[in-house]
C-alpha positions as YAML, in Angstrom:
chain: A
units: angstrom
residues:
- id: 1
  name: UNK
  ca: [144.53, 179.76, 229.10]
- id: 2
  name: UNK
  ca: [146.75, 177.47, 230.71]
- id: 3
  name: UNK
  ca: [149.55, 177.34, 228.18]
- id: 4
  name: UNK
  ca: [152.49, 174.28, 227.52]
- id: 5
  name: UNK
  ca: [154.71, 175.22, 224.81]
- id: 6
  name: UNK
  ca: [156.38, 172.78, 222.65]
- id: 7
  name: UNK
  ca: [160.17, 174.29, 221.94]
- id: 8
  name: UNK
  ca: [162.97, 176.29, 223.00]
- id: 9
  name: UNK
  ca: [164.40, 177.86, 219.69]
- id: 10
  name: UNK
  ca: [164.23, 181.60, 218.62]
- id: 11
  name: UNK
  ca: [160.03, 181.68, 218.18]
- id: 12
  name: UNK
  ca: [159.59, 180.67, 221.67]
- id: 13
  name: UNK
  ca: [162.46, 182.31, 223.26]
- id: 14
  name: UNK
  ca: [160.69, 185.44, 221.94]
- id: 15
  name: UNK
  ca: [157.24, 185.05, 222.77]
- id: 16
  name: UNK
  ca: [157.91, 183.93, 226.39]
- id: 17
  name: UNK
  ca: [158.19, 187.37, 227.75]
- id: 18
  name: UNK
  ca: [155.14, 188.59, 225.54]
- id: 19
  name: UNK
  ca: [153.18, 185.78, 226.94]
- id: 20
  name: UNK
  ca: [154.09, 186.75, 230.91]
- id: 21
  name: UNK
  ca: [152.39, 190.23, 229.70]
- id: 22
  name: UNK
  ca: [149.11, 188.76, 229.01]
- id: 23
  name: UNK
  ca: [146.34, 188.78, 231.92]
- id: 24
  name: UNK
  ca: [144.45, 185.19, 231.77]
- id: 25
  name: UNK
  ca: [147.56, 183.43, 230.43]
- id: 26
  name: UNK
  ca: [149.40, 181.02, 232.89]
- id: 27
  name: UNK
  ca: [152.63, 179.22, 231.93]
- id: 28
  name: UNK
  ca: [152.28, 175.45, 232.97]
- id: 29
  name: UNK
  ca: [155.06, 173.70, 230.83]
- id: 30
  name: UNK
  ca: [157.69, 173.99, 228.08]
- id: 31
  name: UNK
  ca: [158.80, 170.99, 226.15]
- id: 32
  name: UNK
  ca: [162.45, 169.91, 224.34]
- id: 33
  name: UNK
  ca: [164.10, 167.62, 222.75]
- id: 34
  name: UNK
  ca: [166.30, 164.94, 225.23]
- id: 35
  name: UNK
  ca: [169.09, 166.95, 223.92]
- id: 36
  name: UNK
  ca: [167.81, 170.84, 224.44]
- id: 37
  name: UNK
  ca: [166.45, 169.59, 227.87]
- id: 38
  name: UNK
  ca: [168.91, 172.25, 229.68]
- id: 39
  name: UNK
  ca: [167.68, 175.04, 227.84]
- id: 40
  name: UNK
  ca: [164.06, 173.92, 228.59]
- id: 41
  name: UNK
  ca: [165.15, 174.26, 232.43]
- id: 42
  name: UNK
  ca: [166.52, 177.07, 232.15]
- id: 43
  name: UNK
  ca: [163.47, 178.89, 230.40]
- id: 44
  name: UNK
  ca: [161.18, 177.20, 233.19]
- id: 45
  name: UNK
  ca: [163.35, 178.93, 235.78]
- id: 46
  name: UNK
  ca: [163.36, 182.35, 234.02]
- id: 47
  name: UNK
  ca: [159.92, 182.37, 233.27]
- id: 48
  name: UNK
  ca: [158.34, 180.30, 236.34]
- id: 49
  name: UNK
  ca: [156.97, 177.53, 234.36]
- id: 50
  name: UNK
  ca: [156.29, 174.43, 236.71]
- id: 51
  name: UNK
  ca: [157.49, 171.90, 233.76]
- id: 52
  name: UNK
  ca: [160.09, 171.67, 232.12]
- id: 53
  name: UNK
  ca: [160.33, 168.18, 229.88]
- id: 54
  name: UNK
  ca: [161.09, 166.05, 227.14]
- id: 55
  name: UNK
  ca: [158.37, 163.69, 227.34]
- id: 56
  name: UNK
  ca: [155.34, 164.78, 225.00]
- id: 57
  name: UNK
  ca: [153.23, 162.11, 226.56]
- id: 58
  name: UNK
  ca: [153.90, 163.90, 230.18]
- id: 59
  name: UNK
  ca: [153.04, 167.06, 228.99]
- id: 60
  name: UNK
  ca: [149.81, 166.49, 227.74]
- id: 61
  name: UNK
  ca: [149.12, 164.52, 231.18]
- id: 62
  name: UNK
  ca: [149.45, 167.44, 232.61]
- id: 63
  name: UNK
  ca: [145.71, 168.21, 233.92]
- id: 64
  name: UNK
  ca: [147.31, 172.02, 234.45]
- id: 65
  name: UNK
  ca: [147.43, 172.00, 231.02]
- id: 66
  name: UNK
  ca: [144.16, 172.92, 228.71]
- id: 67
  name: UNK
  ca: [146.20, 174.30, 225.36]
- id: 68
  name: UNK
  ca: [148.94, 173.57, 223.55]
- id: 69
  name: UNK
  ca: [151.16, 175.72, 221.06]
- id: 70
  name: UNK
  ca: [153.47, 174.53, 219.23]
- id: 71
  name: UNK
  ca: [156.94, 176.66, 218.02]
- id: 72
  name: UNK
  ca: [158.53, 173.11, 216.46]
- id: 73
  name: UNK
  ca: [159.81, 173.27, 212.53]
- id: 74
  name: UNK
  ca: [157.54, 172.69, 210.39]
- id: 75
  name: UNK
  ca: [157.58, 169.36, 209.51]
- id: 76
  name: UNK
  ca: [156.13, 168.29, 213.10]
- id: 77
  name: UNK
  ca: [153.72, 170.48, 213.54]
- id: 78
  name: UNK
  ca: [150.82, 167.84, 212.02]
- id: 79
  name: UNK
  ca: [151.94, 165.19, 214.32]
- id: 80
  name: UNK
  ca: [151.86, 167.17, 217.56]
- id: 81
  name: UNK
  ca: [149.13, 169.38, 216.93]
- id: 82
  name: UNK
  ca: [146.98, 165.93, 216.44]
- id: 83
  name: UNK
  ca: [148.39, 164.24, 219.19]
- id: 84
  name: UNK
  ca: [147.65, 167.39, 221.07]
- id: 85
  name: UNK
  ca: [144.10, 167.15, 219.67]
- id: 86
  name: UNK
  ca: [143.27, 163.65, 220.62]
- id: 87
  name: UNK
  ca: [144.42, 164.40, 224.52]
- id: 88
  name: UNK
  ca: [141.50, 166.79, 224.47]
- id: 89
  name: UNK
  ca: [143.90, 170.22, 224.36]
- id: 90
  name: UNK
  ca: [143.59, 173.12, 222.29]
- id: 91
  name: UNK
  ca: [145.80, 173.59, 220.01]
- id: 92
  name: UNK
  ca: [148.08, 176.79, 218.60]
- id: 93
  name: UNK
  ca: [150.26, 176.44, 215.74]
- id: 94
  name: UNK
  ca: [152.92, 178.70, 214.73]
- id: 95
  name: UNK
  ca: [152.94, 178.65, 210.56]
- id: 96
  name: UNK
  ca: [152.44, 177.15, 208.28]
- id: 97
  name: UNK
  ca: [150.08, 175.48, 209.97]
- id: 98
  name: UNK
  ca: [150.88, 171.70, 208.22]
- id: 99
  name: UNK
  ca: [152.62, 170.94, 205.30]
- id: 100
  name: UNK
  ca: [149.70, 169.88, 203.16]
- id: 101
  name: UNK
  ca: [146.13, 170.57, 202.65]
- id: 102
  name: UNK
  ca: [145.15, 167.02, 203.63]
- id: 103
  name: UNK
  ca: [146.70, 167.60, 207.23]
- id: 104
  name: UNK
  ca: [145.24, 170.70, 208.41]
- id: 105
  name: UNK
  ca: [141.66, 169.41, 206.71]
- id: 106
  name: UNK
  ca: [142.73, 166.07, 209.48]
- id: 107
  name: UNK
  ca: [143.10, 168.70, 212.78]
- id: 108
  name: UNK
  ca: [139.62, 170.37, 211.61]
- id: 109
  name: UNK
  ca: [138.22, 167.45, 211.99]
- id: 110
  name: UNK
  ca: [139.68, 166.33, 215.00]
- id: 111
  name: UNK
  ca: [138.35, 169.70, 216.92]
- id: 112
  name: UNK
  ca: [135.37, 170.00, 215.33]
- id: 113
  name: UNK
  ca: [134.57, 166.31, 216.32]
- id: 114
  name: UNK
  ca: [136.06, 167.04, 220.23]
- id: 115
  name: UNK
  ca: [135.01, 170.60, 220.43]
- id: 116
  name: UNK
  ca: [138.32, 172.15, 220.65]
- id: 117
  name: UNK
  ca: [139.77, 175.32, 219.46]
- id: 118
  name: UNK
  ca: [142.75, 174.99, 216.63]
- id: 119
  name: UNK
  ca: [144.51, 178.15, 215.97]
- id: 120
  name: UNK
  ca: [147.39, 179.38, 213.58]
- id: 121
  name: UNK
  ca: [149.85, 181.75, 215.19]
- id: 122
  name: UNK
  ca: [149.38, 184.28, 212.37]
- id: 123
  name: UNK
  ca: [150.90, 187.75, 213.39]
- id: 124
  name: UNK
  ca: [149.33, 189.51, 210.67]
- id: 125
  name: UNK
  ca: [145.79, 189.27, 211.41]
- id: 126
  name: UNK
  ca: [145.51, 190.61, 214.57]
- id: 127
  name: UNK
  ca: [147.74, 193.81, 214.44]
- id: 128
  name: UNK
  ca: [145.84, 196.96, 214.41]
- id: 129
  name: UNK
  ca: [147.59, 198.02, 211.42]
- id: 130
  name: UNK
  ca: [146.32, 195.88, 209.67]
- id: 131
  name: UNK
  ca: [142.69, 196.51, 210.35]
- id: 132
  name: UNK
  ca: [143.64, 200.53, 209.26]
- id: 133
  name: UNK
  ca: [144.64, 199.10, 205.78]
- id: 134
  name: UNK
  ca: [141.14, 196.91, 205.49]
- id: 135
  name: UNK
  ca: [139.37, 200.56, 206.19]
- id: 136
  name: UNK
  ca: [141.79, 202.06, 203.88]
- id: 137
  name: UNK
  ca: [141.34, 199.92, 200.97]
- id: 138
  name: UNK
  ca: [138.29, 201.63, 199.58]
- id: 139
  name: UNK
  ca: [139.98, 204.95, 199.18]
- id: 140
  name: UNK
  ca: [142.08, 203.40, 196.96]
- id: 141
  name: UNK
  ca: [139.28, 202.72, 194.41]
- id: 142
  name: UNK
  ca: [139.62, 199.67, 192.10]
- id: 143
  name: UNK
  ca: [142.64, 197.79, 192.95]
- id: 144
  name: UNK
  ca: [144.61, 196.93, 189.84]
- id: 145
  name: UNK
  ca: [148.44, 195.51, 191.49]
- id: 146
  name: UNK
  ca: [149.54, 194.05, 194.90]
- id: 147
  name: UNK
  ca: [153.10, 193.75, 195.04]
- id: 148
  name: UNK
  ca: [154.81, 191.98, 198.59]
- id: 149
  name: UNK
  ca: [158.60, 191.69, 199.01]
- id: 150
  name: UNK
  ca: [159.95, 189.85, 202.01]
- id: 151
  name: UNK
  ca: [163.47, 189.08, 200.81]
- id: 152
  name: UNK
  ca: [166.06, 188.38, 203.86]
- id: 153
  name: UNK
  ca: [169.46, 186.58, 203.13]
- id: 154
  name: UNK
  ca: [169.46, 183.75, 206.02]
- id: 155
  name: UNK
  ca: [171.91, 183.90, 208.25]
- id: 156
  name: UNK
  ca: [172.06, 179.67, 206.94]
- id: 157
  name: UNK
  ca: [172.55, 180.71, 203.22]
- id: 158
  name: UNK
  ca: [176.08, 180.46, 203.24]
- id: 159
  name: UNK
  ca: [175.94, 176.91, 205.39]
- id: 160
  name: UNK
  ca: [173.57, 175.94, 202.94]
- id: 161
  name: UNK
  ca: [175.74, 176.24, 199.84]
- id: 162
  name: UNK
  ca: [178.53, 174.17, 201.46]
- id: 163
  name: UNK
  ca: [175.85, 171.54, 202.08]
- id: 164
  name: UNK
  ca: [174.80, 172.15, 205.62]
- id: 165
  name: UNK
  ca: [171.45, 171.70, 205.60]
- id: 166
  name: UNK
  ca: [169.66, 173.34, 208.65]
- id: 167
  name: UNK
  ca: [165.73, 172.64, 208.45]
- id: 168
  name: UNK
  ca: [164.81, 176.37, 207.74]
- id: 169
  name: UNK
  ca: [166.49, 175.07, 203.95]
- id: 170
  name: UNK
  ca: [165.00, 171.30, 204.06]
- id: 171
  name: UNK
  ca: [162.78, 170.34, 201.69]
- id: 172
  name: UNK
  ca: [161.40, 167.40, 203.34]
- id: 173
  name: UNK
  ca: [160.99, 169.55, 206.43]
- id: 174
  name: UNK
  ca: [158.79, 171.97, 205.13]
- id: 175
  name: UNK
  ca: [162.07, 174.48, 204.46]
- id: 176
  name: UNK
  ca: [162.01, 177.21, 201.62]
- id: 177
  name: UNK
  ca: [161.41, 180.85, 200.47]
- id: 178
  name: UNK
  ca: [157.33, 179.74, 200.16]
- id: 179
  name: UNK
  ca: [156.87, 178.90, 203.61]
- id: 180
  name: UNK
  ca: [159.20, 180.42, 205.96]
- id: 181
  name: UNK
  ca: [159.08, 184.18, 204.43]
- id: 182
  name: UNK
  ca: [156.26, 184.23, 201.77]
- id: 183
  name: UNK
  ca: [153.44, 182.47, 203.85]
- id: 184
  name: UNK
  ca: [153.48, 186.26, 205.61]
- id: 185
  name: UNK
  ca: [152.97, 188.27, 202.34]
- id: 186
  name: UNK
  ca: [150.10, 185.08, 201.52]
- id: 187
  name: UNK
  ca: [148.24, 185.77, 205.02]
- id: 188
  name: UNK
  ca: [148.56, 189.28, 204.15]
- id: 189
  name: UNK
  ca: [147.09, 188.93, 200.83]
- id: 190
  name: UNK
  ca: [144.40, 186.11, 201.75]
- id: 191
  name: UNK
  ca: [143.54, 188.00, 204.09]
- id: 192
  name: UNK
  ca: [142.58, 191.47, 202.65]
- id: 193
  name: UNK
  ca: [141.03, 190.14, 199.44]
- id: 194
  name: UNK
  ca: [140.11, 186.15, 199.96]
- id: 195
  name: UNK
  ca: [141.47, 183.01, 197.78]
- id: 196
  name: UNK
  ca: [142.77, 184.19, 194.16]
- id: 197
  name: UNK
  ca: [141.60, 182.45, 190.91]
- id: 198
  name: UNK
  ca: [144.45, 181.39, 189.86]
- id: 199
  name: UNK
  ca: [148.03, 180.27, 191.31]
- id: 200
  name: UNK
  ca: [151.18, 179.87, 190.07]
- id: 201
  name: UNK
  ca: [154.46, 179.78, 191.73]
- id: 202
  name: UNK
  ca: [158.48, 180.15, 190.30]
- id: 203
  name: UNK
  ca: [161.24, 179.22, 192.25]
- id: 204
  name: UNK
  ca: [164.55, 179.57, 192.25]
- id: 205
  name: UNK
  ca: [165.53, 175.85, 193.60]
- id: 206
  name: UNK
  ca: [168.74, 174.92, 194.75]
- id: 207
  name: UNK
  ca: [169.50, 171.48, 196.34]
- id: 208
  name: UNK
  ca: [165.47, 170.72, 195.72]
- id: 209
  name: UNK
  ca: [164.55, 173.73, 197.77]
- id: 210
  name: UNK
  ca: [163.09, 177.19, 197.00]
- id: 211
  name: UNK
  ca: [165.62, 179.70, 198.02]
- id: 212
  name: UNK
  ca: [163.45, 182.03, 196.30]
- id: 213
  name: UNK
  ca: [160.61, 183.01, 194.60]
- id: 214
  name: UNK
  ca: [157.91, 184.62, 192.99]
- id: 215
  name: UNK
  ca: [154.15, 183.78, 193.90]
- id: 216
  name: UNK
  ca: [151.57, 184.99, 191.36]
- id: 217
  name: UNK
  ca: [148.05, 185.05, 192.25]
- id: 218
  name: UNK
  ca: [145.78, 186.34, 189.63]
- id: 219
  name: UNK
  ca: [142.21, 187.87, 191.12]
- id: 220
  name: UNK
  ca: [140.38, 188.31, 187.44]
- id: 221
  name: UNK
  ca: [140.07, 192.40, 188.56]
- id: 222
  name: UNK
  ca: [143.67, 192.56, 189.53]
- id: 223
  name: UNK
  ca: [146.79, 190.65, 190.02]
- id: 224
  name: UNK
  ca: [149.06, 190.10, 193.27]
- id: 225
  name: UNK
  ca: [152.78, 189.31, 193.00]
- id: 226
  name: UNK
  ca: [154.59, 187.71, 196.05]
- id: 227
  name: UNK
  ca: [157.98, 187.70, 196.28]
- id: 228
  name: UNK
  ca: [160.11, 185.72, 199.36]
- id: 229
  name: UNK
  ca: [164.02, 185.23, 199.05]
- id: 230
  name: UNK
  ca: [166.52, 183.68, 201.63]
- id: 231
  name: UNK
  ca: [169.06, 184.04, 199.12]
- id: 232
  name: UNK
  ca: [169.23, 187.64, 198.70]
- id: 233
  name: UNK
  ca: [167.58, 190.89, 199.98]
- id: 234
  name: UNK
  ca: [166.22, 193.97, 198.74]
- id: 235
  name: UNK
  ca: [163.92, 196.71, 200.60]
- id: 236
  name: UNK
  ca: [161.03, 194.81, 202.08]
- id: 237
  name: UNK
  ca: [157.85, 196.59, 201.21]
- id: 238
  name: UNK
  ca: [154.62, 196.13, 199.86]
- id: 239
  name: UNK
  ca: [152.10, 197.99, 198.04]
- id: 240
  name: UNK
  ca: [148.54, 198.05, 197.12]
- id: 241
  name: UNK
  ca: [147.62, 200.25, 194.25]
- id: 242
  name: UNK
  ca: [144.60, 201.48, 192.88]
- id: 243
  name: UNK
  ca: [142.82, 203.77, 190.31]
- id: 244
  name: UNK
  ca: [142.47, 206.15, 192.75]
- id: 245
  name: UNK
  ca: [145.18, 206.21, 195.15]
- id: 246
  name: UNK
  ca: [147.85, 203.73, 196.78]
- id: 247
  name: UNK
  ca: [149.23, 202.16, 200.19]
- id: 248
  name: UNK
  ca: [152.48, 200.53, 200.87]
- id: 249
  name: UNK
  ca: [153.28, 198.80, 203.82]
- id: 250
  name: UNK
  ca: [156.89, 199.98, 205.09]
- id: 251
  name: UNK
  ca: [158.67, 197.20, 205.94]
- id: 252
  name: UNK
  ca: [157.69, 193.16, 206.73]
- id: 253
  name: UNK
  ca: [154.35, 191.82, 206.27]
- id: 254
  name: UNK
  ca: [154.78, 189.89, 209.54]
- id: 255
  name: UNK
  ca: [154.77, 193.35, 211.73]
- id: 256
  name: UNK
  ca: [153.47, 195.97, 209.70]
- id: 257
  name: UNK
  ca: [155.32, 198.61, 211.25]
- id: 258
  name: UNK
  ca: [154.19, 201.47, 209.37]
- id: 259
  name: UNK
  ca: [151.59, 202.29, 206.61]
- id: 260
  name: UNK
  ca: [151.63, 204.67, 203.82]
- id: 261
  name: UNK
  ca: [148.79, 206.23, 202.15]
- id: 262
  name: UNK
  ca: [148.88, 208.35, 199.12]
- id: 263
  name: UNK
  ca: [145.63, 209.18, 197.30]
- id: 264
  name: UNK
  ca: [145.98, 210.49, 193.52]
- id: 265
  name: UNK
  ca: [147.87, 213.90, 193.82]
- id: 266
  name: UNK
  ca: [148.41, 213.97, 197.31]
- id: 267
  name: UNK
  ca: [151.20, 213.70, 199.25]
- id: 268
  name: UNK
  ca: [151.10, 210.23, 201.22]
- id: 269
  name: UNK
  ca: [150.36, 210.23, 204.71]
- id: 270
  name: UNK
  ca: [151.91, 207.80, 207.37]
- id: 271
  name: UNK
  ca: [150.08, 205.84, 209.64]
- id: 272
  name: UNK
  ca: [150.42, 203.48, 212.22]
- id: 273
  name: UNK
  ca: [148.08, 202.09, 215.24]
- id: 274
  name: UNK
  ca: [150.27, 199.05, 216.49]
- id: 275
  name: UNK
  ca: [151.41, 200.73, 219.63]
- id: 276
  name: UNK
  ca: [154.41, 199.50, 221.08]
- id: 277
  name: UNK
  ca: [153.87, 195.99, 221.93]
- id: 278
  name: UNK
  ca: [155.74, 192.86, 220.48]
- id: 279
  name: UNK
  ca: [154.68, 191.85, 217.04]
- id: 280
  name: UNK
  ca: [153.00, 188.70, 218.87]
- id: 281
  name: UNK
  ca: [151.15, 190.34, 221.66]
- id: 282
  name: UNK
  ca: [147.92, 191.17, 219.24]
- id: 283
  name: UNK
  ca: [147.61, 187.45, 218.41]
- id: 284
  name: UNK
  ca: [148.13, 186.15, 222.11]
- id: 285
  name: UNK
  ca: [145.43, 188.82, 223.35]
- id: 286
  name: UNK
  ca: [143.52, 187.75, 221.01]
- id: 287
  name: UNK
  ca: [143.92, 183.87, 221.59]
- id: 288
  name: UNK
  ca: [143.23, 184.04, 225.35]
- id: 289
  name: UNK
  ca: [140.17, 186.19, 224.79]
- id: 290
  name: UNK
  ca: [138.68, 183.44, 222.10]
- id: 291
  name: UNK
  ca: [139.56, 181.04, 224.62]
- id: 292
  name: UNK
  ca: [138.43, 181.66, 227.51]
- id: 293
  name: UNK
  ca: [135.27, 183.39, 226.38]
- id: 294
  name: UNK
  ca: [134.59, 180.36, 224.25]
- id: 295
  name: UNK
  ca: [133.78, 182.61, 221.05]
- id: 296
  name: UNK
  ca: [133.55, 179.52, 218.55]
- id: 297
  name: UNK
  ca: [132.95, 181.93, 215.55]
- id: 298
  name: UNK
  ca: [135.47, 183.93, 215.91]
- id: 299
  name: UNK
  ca: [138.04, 180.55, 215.80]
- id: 300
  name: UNK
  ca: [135.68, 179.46, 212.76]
- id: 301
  name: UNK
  ca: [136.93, 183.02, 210.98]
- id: 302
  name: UNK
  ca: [140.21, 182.54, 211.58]
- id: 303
  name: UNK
  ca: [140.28, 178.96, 210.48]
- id: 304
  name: UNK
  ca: [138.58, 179.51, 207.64]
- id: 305
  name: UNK
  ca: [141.49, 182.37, 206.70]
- id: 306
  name: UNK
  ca: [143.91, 179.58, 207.85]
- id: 307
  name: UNK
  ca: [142.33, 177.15, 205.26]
- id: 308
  name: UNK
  ca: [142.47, 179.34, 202.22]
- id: 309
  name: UNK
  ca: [146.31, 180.29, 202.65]
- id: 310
  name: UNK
  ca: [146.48, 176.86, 203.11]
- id: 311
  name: UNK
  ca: [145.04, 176.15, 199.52]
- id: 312
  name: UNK
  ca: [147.08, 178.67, 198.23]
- id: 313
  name: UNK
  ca: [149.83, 177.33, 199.66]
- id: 314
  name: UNK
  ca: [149.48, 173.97, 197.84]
- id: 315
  name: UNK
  ca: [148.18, 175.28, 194.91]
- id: 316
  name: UNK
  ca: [151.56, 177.13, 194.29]
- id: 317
  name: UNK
  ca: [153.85, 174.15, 195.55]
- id: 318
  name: UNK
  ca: [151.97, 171.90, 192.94]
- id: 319
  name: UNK
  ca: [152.13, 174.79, 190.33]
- id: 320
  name: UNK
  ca: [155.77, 175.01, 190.96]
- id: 321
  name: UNK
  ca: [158.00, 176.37, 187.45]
- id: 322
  name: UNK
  ca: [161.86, 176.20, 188.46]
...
């Protein structure tokens, strides 16, 4: 994989050094706005990246470069990952993928039709812990209540309420409780047990944004609650009970650090299989391995995962109750 990334905020400060860990990756250019161009230097110096530019149009040039992934907020991740698309470059997206339905639907389209690979950066999926709870699950028996809490008061907040509005809290940016810190408990869910039957979302909305919320999907057998706040925190946890037994997850749905299983009248036993790599190393191993082994269903699996959160998604923004 011979990798340009578009960005130089926090999400691609932090995978930089994950990605120099990975054998078959290779670091051919970063991207920045005119005005972040400096810090776009000086990442290409630190990190030995050839290209260092503001010019979208000279990146994707770049016959170095075969895939794309783009760390930009959310609101231009459509545009560039089509643009990206249409040069004939595979494409990662950190989430949400797009905005709406109608957009991601668009990029299938476009790879399917130029036989790319399109990819959500997704940490969830691809962390070993999170294969342990899929085997775990049955020892739980029926499942009856799935409760995820990602509540983190933003370090913005306070900005926000003064009327600072950084993107993370822009509506027509893709900012909000739903997508920065409850797509992760959505993946999670999605992800373990498929789309839900019904959706229904209610927000706490301040200055037409959710700072927070709770996500309901109902699954006929049992229902899942969702809860993501940037307006105030509480311990972030989740747990999957059943008639037989439970599991929490202790601590973010976005790293799973640790697992808890307790089967009826037993004391719970702690797991955990992540090792110590970066929460993003799992996903970039498995990237470069899809990649460059060309294993087409494997990116159909994941797309397909990527396309039901997405539904859920805009289910619960058009089911919104504030």
């Amino acid at each position: 994989m011979k990798l340009a990334l578009l960005g130089t905020g926090m999400i691609v400060k932090e995978v930089l050094p994950v990605l120099q860990e990975i054998k078959g990756i290779e670091l051919k250019a970063i991207m920045s706005t005119p005005r972040s161009i400096n810090t776009a230097r000086e990442l290409a110096k630190k990190y030995a990246i050839p290209q260092a530019s503001c010019d979208y149009d000279e990146v994707l040039s770049n016959q170095e470069v075969d895939t794309i992934y783009i760390g930009l907020p959310n609101h231009l991740h459509y545009d560039y990952a089509k643009k990206a698309l249409e040069a004939g470059k595979h494409v990662i997206c950190e989430k949400p993928f797009t905005l709406r339905l109608a957009e991601l639907e668009d990029l299938i389209a476009i790879a399917e039709q130029r036989g790319l690979f399109l990819l959500e950066a997704i940490t969830n999926q691809y962390l070993e812990n999170f294969k342990t709870i899929k085997k775990q699950l049955p020892e739980l028996g029926d499942i009856k209540i799935v409760n995820c809490n990602y509540s983190q008061y933003s370090s913005r907040y306070d900005a926000f309420k003064r009327g600072e509005i950084a993107p993370a809290f822009d509506p027509e940016k893709g900012g909000g409780a739903l997508r920065d810190l409850n797509i992760y408990n959505i993946h999670f869910v999605v992800g373990l047990f498929g789309h839900p039957e019904q959706v229904k979302y209610l927000a706490n909305m301040e200055r037409g944004v959710d700072t927070s919320g709770i996500l309901v999907l109902d699954y006929g057998a049992f229902k899942a609650v969702c809860i993501g706040a940037k307006d105030c925190s509480a311990e972030i946890k989740s747990t999957i009970q059943g008639n037989q037994g439970s599991l929490a997850v202790l601590g973010a749905t976005n790293t799973l650090p640790e697992i808890s299983v307790a089967p009826n009248g037993q004391a719970p036993e702690v797991l955990n299989h992540n090792g110590d790599h970066h929460r993003m190393h799992a996903e970039f191993v498995a990237f470069e391995d899809i990649l460059s082994h060309q294993k087409v269903e494997q990116a159909k699996e994941a797309l397909a995962h990527s396309l039901a959160v997405m539904k859920v998604l805009e289910e619960a923004v058009n089911s919104t109750i504030s």
